[in-house]
C-alpha positions in Angstrom: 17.9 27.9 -20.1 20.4 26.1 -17.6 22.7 24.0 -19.4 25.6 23.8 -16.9 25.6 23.4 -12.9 29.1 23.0 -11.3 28.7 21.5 -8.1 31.9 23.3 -5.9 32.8 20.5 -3.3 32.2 16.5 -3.4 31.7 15.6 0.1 29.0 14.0 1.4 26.4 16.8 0.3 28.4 17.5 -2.8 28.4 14.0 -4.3 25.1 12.8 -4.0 22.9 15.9 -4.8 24.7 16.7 -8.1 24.4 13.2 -9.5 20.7 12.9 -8.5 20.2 16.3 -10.6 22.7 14.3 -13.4 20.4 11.4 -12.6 17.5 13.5 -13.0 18.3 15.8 -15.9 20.2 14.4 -18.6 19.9 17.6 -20.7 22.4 19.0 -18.1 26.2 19.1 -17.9 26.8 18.4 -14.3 30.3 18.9 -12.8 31.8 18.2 -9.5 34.6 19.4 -8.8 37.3 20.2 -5.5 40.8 21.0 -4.8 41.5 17.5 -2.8 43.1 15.5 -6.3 42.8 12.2 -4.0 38.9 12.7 -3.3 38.2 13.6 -6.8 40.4 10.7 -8.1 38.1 8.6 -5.3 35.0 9.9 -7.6 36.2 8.5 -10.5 37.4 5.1 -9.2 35.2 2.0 -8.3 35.7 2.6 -4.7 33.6 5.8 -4.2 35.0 8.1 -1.0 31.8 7.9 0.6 29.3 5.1 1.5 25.8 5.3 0.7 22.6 2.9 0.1 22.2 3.4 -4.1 25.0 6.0 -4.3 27.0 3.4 -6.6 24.6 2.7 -8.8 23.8 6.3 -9.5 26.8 7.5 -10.3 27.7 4.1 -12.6 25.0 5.3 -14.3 25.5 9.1 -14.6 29.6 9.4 -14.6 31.4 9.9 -17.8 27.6 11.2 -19.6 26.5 14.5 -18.1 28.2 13.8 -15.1 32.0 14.5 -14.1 34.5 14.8 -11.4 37.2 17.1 -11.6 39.6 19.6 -10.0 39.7 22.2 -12.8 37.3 24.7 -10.6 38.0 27.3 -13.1 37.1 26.3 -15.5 33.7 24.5 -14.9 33.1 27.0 -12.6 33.4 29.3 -15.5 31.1 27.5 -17.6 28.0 27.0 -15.4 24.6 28.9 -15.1 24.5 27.8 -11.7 26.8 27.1 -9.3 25.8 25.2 -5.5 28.4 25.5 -3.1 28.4 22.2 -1.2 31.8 23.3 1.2 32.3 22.7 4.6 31.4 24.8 7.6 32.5 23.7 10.7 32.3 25.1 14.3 35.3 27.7 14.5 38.2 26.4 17.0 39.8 30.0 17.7 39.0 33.5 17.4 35.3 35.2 18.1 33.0 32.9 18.4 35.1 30.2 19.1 33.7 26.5 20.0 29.8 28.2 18.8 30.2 30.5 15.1 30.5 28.6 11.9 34.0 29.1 10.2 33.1 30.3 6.9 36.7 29.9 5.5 35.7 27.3 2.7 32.4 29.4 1.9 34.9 32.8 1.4 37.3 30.8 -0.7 34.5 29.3 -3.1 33.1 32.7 -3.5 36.4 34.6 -4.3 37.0 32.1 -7.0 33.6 32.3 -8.3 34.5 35.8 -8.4 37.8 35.6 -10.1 36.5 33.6 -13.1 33.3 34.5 -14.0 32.6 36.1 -17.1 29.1 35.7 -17.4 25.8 36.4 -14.8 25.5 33.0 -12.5 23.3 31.5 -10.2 24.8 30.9 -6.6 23.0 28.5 -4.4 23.7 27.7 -0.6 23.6 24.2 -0.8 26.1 24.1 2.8 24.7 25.3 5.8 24.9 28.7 6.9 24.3 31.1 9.3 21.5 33.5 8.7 22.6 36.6 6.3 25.7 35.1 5.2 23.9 35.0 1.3 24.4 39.2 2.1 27.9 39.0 2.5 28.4 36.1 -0.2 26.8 38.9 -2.0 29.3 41.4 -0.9 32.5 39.5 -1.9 30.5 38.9 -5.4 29.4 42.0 -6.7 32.6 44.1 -5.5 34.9 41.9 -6.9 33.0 42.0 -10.8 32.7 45.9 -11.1 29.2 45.6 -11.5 29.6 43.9 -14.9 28.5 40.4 -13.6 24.8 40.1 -11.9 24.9 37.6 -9.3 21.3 36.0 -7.5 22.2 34.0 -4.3 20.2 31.5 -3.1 19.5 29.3 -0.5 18.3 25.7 -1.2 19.4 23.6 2.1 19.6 20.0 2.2 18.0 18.1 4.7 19.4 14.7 4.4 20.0 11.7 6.1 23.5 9.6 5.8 22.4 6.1 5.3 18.9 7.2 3.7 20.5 10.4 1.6 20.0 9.2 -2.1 16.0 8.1 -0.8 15.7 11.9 0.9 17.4 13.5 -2.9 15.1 11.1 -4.9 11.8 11.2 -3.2 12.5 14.6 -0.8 10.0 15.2 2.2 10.1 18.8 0.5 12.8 21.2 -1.4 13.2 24.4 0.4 14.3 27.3 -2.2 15.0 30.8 -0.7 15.7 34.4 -2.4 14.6 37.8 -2.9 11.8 39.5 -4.0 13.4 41.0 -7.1 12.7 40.5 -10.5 15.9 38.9 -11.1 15.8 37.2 -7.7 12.6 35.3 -8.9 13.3 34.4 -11.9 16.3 32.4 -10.5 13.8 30.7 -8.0 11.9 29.4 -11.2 14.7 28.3 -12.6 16.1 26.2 -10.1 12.7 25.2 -9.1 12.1 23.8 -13.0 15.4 21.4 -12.0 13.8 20.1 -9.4 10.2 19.8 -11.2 11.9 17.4 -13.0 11.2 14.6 -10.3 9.5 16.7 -7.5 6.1 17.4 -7.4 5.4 20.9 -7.1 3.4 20.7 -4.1 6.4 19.8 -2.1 8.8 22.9 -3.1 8.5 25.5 -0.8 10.0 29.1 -2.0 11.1 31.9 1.3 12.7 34.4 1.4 16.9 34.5 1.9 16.6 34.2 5.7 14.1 32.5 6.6 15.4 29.6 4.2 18.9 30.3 5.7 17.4 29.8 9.5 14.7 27.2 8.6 18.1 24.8 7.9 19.2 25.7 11.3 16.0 25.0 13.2 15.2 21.7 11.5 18.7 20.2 13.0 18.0 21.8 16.1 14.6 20.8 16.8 15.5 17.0 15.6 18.7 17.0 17.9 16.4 18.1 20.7 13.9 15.6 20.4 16.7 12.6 20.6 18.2 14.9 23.7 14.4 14.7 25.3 13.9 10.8 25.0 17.8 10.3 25.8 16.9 12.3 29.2 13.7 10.5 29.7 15.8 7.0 29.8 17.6 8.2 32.6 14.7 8.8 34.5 13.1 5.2 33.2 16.7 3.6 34.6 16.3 5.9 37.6 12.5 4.9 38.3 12.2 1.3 36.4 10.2 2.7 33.5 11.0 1.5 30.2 12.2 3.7 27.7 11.2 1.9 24.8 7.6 1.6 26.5 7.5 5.4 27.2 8.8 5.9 23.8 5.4 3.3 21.9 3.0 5.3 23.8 4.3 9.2 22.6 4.8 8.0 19.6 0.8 7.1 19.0 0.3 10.9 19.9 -0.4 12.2 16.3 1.3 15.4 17.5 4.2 14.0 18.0 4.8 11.0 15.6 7.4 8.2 15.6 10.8 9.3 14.6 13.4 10.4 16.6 12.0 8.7 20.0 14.5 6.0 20.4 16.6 6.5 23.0 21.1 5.7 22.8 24.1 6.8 23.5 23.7 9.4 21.9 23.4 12.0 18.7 26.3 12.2 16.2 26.9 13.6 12.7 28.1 16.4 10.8 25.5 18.8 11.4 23.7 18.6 15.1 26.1 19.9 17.4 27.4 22.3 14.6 23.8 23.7 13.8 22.6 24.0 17.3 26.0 25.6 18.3 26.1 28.2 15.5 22.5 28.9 16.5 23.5 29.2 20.0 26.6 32.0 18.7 23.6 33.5 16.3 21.1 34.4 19.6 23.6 35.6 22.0 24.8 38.0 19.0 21.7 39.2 19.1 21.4 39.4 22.8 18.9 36.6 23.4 21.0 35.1 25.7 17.6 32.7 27.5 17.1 31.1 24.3 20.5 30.4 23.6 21.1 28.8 27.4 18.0 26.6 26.0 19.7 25.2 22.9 23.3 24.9 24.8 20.8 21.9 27.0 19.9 20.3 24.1 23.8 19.7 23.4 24.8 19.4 27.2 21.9 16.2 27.9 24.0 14.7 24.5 27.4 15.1 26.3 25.5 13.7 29.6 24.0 11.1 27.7 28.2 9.8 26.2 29.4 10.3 30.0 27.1 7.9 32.0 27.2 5.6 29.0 30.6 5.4 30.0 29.7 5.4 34.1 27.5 2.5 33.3 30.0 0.6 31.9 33.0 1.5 34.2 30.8 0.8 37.6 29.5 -2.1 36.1 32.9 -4.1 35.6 33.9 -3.7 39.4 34.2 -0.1 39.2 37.7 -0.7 36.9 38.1 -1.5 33.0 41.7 -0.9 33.5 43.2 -3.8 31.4 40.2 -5.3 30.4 39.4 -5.5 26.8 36.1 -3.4 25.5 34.6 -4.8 22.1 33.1 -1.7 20.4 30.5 -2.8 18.0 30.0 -0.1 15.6 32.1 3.5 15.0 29.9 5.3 12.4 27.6 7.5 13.7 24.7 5.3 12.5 23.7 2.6 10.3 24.6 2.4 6.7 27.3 5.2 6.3 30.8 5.2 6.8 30.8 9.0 8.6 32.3 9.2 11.8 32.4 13.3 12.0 31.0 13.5 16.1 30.1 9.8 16.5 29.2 9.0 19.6 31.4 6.7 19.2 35.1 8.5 19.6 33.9 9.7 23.1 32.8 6.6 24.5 35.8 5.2 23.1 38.3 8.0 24.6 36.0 8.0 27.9 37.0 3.9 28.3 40.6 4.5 27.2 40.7 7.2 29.5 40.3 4.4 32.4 43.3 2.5 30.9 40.5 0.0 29.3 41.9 -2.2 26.3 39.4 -1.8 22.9 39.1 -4.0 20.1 36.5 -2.2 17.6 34.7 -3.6 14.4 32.3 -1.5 11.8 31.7 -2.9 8.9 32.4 0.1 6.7 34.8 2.6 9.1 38.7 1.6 8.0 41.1 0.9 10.6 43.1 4.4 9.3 39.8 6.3 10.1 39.4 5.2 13.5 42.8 5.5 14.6 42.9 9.0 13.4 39.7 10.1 14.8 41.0 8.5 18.6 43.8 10.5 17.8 42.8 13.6 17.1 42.1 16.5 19.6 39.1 19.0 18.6 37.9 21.9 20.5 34.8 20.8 22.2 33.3 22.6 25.2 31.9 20.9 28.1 33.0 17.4 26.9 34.1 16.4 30.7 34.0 12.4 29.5 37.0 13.8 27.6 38.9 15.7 30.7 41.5 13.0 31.1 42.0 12.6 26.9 45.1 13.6 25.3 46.8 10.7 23.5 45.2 7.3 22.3 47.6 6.7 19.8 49.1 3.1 21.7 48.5 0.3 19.5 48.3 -1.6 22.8 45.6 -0.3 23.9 43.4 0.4 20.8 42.7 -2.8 17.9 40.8 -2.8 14.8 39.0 -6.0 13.6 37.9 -7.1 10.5 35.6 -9.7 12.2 32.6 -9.5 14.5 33.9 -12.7 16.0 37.8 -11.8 16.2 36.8 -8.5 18.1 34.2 -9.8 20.6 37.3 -12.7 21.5 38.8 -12.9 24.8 36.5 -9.5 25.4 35.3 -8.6 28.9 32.6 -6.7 27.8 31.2 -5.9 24.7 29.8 -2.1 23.8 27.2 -1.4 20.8 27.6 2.2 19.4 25.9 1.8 16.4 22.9 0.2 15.2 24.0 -2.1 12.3 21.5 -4.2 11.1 24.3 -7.2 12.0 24.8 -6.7 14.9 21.1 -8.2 15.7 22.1 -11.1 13.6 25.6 -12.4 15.4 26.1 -15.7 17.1 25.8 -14.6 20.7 26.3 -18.1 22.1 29.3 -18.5 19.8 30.4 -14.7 20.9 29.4 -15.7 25.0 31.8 -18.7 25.4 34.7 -17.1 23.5 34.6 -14.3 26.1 36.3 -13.4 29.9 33.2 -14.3 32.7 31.3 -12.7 33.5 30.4 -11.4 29.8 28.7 -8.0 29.9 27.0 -6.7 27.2 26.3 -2.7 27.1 23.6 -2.1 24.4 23.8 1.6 23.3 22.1 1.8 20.9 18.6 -0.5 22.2 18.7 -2.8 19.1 19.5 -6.1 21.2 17.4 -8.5 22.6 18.5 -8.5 26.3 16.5 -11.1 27.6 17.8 -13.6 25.6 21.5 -12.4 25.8 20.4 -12.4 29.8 19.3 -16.7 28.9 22.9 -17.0 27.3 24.6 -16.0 30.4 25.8 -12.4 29.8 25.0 -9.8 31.8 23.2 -7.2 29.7 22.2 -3.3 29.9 20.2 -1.4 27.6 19.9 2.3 27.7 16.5 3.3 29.8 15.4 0.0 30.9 15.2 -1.5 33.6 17.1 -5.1 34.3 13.9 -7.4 34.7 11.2 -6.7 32.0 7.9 -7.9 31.8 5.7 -5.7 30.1 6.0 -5.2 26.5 4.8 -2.4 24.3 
């Protein structure tokens, strides 16, 4: 019978999924715990470290009962039955596999302590995603450093959530993937993470694999999601291109029962923790196994994204008289979408560095992103490949040229242009004939994120552009 799950690292994954199962299972000690003493003190304080519809209220709820925070790893690790291992993996900047192969640094680390402490047989569960096989060497590390007097089971139960809708996908979940071996033993640790989740999932909507194919199926969810937004984001160039409409294109596929709604609305572009990273590290996984065609067709999917960020940028640029040099951009919106505060490869930092890069002036508002996050994220340098928007970047760090507002209406002031990046519900809501005569003339608008009505904005006076459509509409879908 599980009594105790210790929940190694309270990120965004982290946080959420163990107080849902707290949530969900009062009968069970839940622990979260990580070696940053500021994030876990973050945990513990009114002012969580992450933003997230409901999040609040479910750890009010939970924290202090069968929930905790805490940077002892030791010894909650030491205590639990089972153990998920929610740490990072990015995209590796140096060595093999550079720019493509997940660093697995974080992963090693959490299962060398898991190693060190445990005195008793445990349950390890992928919660972070992996590359396919890495439960085998996870295994590895496990059973060589216990002298076979521990017996380990690794599994893989991936999450597949949404920031801004994550504490809907952990309560009511589309399905819970749980993967791991054939064994006796390995199956018995299936049913027993599989009677957590029973506890609010219906059984229909579990779905057991084996190790790899649970490993992979995370992989090829993000990739074929990213590549669906890459597809419509390719057909709006065309539509701009042809006159089409993007959003008109976009009504009629998405009354094909094949292909459904989501994920056909065109912008400036995919962002997120996991996207690029997945589709790169399954990119690294099919050239190491010498299918190099398939991996040129995922590098695409990535590539049209990159496109999509750089004529954003054009557009804007050519726009203004071919020059934003000195002008001041408004950026509505840094997050990577609505209703979280994560900025990890928003679309956002390279539309922002492509515009700086042309000696333009920003003033940028989001609602949730601090002023420290987006100056450190302008100022940081990461190893991307292709990224040409980003040729001329080095240093943004010139308080001249970059501002941070803590008001729509302060930002969009004196602006030559304004720039939507990311589709807060707000934004649809402002005073644009308060924002139009406050601003240099002629006002451009550039609306990435198609969440705008242009034709009015066009009755107000600006000069407006929407991704995939064409200036004069008058059809409607």
């Amino acid at each position: 019978m599980v009594k105790k799950i210790c929940g190694i690292g309270a990120g965004y994954v982290g946080g959420p999924t163990m107080a849902v199962i707290a949530l969900k299972c009062p009968s069970i000690e839940v622990a979260v715990v990580d070696i940053s003493h500021s994030r876990i003190s973050a945990w513990n304080s009114d002012k969580l470290p992450i933003y997230e519809p409901g999040l609040e209220q479910v750890i009010q709820q939970c924290r202090g009962k069968n929930l905790h925070f805490s940077t002892d790893v030791e010894k909650h690790v030491y205590e639990a039955d089972i153990i998920f291992v929610n740490v990072n993996t990015p995209t590796k900047t140096s060595g093999l596999g550079a720019g493509k192969a997940a660093d697995l640094t974080y992963w090693e680390s959490a299962a060398r302590v898991i190693a060190d402490v445990s005195r008793s047989n445990k349950i390890v569960v992928e919660k972070s995603t992996v590359p396919v096989r890495t439960a085998e060497v996870i295994e590895k590390i496990l059973v060589h450093n216990s002298n076979g007097k521990i017996k380990y089971q690794i599994l893989s139960n991936p999450e597949f959530l949404s920031e801004g809708t994550a504490m809907q996908d952990l309560l009511n979940p589309d399905r819970v993937l749980l993967g791991g071996n054939d064994s006796l033993e390995g199956q018995e640790a299936i049913q027993k993470l599989k009677d957590i989740y029973a506890h609010w999932v219906p059984q229909d909507r579990i779905i057991t694999t084996n190790l790899w194919s649970a490993e992979l199926s995370k992989l090829a969810d993000n990739a074929f999601l990213a590549q669906r937004i890459s597809s419509i984001n390719a057909m709006s160039a065309l539509c701009e291109a042809t006159g089409a409409d993007v959003s008109q294109v976009s009504c009629v596929l998405s009354k094909n029962t094949k292909l459904g709604s989501k994920y056909l609305n065109a912008s400036v572009g995919f962002g997120g923790s996991c996207f690029q990273k997945d589709i790169l590290n399954l990119v690294y996984i099919c050239e190491s196994n010498g299918l190099f065609e398939v991996a040129n067709y995922w590098k695409e999917v990535v590539k049209v994204n990159d496109y999509q960020k750089s004529r954003f940028v054009k557009k804007v640029v050519t726009s203004m008289f071919n020059t934003v040099s000195g002008k001041k951009i408004a950026v509505l919106g840094f997050s990577f979408k609505k209703d979280t505060s994560d900025t990890r490869k928003t679309p956002a930092i390279d539309v922002c560095k492509g515009l700086l890069a042309d000696n333009a002036c920003l003033s940028i508002y989001d609602p949730r992103v601090s002023e420290e996050q987006i100056r450190r994220d302008l100022s940081m340098n990461e190893s991307h490949w292709d990224h040409s928007i980003q040729a001329k970047s080095t240093s943004f760090t010139s308080a001249k040229q970059v501002s941070v507002f803590a008001d729509v209406y302060e930002a969009t002031k004196d602006a030559h242009g304004i720039c939507v990046l990311t589709e807060w519900d707000e934004f649809k809501t402002i005073d644009y004939h308060k924002v139009f005569d406050s601003m240099v003339k002629p006002a451009f608008v550039f609306d990435g994120r198609n969440v705008l009505d242009v034709d009015k904005l066009r009755e107000i006076g600006f000069i407006a552009y929407s991704i995939g459509k064409p200036l004069n509409q008058w059809v409607n879908c």
